[in-house]
N, C-alpha and C positions, 0 to 999 in steps of 0.2 A: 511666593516660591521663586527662588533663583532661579534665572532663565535657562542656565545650564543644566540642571535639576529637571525645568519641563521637557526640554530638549530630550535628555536621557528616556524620560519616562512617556514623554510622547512617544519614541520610539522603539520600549518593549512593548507597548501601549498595543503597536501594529500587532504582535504575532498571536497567532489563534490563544485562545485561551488564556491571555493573559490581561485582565482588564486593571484600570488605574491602579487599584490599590495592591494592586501584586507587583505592577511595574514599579509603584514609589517605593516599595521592599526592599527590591530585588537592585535598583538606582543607589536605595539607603544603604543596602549590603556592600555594596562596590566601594563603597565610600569607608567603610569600616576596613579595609584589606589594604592591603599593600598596593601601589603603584604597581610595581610591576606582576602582580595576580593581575589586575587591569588591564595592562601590557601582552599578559598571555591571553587573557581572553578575547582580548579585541583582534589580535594576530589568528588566535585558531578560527574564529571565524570569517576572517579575510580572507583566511589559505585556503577554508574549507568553501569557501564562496569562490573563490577564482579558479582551484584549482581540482574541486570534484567533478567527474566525468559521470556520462552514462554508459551502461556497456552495451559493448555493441551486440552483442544475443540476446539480451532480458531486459534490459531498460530498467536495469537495478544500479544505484549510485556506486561510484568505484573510486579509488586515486589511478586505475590504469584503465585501461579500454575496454579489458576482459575481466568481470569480477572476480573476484573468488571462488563461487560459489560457478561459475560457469568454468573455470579452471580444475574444478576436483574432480579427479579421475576417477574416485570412488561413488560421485552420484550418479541415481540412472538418469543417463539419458533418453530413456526412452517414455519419461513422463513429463508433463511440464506443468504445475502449479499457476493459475493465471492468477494475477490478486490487482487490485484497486490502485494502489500508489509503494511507495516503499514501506511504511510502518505494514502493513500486514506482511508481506512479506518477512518482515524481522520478528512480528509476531508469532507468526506459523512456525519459523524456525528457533525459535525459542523451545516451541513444545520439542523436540528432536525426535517429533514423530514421523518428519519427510525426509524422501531419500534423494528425490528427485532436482529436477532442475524448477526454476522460475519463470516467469512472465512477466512483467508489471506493465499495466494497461496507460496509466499514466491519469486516469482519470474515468470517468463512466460518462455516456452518452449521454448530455442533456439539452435537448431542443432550446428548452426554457433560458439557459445558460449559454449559450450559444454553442453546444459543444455538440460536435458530428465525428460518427465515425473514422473519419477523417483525421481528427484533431489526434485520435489514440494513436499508438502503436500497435495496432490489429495486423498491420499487412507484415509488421518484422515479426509478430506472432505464425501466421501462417507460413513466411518464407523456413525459418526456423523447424516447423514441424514440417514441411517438404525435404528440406535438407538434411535433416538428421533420423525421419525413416523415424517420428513418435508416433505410440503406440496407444497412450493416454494424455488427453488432457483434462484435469479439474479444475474446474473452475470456483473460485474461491471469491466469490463477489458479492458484495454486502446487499440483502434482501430489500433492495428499495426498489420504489419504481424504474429510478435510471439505473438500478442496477439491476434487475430483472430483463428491463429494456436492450442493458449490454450485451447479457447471458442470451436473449434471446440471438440476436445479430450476429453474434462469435459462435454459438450452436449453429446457426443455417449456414454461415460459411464454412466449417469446420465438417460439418456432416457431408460433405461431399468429397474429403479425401480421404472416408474410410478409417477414421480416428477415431476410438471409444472415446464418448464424452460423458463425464461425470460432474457432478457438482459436491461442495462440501454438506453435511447435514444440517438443515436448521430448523428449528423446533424450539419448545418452550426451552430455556436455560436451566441449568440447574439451581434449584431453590428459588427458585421463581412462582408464584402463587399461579392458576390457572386462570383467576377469573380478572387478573391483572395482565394479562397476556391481549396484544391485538389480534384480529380474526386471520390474519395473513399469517400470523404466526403460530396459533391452533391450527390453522390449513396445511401447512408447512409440517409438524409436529405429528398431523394424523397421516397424513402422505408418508411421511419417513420414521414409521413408527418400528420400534425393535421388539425383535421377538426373542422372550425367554425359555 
């Protein structure tokens, strides 16, 4: 293989989910295009690597300081959505089921990982809900250990300024078999069961 070829593909190689034979593809695609398709790709991600910010209220990715989404006048602010990283975030608001503001934690607590309290964005979560006088927070954090661990840690700090705290529902998915379901997740499913 051409060194520049490895080159290439050693380096989609890196990003989640993309293992050799998707990188040699995706390397072989580039190749099929036009120079300057290349020219634009390699530019937007230069821009978007030097020049995306985080915002300074939710720790959601921006080109200015202050998102969008912390910019609209029409959301409430009197709720704030916590979520994991930015893809849920963009996930949840896909559904255009929330009105509210965001959170992004930046990551979940993991001992094992080296990752501490500390490492998140929890304290510009709390300053944020002292300052703007919220009323609700849910917290929207994916049912693992480090993530249960989080929810625990942002609940005890959070329960002492007087804030409803909610979580999102999780339970079997839909079309999901029962007896293919883990016990954490039947536990979760009967805890937050609906009534017809």
């Amino acid at each position: 293989m051409s060194k520049l070829l490895e080159n290439v593909v050693g380096e989609f190689a890196k990003l989640p989910g993309v293992g050799r034979r998707s990188a040699l593809r995706l390397a072989l695609n580039l190749l099929r295009r036009e120079v300057e398709d290349a020219d634009a790709l390699a530019g937007a991600i230069y821009q978007f690597r030097r020049d995306v910010k985080s915002c300074i209220y939710c720790n959601n990715i921006s080109d200015t300081e202050i998102c969008p989404i912390c910019q609209d006048t029409r959301r409430d602010k009197k709720m704030i959505c916590v979520v994991e990283q930015v893809a849920d975030l963009i996930t949840i608001e896909n559904t255009r089921q929330y009105g509210g503001l965001y959170h992004v934690l930046g990551g979940v607590i993991s001992p094992m990982q080296g990752v501490s309290p500390s490492d998140l964005k929890i304290d510009l979560l709390i300053d944020n809900i002292t300052k703007n006088e919220v009323e609700e927070v849910i917290l929207a954090i994916p049912s693992t250990i480090e993530g249960e661990t989080t929810s625990y840690y942002i609940t005890r700090r959070i329960k002492q300024l007087g804030v409803k705290i909610s979580a999102i529902s999780r339970g079997i998915g839909f079309g999901t078999e029962i007896e293919y379901a883990d016990e954490m997740t039947i536990t979760h499913a009967l805890r937050n069961r609906v009534s017809y």
